[in-house]
matplotlib code that plots the C-alpha trace (Angstrom):
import matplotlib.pyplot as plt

x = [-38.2, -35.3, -36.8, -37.5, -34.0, -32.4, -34.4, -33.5, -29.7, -29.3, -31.1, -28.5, -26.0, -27.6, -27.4, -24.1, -22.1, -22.2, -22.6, -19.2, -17.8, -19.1, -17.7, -14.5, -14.2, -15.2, -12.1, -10.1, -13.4, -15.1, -18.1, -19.2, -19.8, -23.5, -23.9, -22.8, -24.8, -28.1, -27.6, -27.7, -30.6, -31.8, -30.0, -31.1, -35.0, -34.2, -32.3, -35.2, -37.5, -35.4, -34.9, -38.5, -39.3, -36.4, -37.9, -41.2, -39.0, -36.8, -37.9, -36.3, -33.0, -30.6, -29.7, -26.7, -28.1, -31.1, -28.0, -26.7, -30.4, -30.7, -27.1, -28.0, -31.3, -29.7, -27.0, -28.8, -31.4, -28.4, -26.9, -30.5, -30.9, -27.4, -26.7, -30.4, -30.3, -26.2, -26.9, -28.0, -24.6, -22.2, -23.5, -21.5, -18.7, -14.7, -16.1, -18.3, -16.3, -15.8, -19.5, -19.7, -17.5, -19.5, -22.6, -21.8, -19.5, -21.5, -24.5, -22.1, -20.7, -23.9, -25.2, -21.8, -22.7, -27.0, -25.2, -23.2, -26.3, -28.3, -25.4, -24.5, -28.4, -28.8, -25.9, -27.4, -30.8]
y = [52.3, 54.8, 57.1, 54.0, 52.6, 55.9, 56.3, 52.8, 53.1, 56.3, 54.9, 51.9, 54.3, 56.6, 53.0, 51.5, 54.6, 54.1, 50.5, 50.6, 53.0, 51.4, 48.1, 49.8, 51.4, 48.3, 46.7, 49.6, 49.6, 46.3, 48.6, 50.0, 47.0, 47.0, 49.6, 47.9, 45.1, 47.8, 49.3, 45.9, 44.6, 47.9, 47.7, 43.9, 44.5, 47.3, 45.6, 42.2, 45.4, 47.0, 42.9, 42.5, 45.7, 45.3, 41.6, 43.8, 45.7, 42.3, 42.5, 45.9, 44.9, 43.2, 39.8, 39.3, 41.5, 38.7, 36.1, 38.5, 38.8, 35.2, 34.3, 37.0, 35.2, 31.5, 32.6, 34.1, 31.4, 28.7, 31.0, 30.8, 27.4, 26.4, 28.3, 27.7, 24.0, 23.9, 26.4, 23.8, 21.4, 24.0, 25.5, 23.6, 23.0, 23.9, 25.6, 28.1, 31.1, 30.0, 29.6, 33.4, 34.8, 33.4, 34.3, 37.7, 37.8, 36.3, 39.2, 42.0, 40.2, 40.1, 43.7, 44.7, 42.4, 43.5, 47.6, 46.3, 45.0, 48.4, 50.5, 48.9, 48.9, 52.5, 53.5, 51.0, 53.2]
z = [-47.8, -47.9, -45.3, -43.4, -43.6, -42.9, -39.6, -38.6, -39.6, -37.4, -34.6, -34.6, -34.7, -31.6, -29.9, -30.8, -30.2, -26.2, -26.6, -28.1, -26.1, -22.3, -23.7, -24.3, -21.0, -19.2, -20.3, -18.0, -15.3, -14.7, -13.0, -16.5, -17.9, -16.6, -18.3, -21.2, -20.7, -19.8, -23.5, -25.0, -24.2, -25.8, -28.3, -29.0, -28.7, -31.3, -33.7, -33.5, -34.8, -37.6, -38.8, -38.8, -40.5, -42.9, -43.6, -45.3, -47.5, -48.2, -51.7, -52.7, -51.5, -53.2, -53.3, -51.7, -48.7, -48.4, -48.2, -45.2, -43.6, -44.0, -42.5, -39.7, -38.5, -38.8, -36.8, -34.1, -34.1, -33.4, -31.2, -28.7, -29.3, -28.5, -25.7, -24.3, -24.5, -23.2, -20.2, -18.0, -18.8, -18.1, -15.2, -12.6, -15.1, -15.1, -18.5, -17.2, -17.5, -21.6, -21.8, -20.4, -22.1, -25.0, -24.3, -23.5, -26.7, -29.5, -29.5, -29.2, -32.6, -34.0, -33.1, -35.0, -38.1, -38.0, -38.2, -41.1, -43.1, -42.1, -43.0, -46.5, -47.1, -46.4, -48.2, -51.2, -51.1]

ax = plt.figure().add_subplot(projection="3d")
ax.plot(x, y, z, "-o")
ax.set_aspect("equal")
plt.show()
């Protein structure tokens, strides 16, 4: 597991780093945010992986980490839900730039919050 968790923890760090740093500059450049948005559906299909293989080793890590884990996956399963089943109402609505703005913001949120959990785990192990 430690070897396993230190692989996935530097990996997340290899991907947030320009993640990060192309969201940053995309508040100066409005062009870089694709770029941003490119890296985070990496990073996203990454970070599903490292929850499902951290979900093998759930056991071995402590028990207010499994409250975290668990918080993590409700959260992003109300975040699909909600914003899958609300797409279709706000599309031709005075809101649309909130809903956006929302979707867009929410999963850079929770990519900050999934590093969290892998860093305090690796630095637990």
């Amino acid at each position: 597991m430690k070897i396993t968790n230190s692989i996935m923890t530097w990996i997340n760090r290899i991907l947030m780093f320009p993640f990060l740093l192309t969201l940053l500059v995309s508040v100066f450049e409005n062009e870089m945010f694709i770029y941003s948005m490119y890296i985070a559906f990496v990073l996203g299909i990454y970070q599903i992986i490292s929850f499902l293989v951290t979900l093998f080793f759930i056991k071995k890590v402590g028990s207010q980490k499994v409250k975290e884990i668990v918080m993590y996956l409700l959260i992003v399963l109300f975040y699909f839900l909600t914003s899958y089943l609300i797409a279709e109402n706000y599309s031709d609505s005075n809101l649309k730039s909130l809903f956006l703005f929302l979707v867009v913001a929410v999963p850079i949120l929770l990519s900050v919050f999934w590093t969290y959990i892998l860093e305090s785990i690796h630095k637990k192990t």
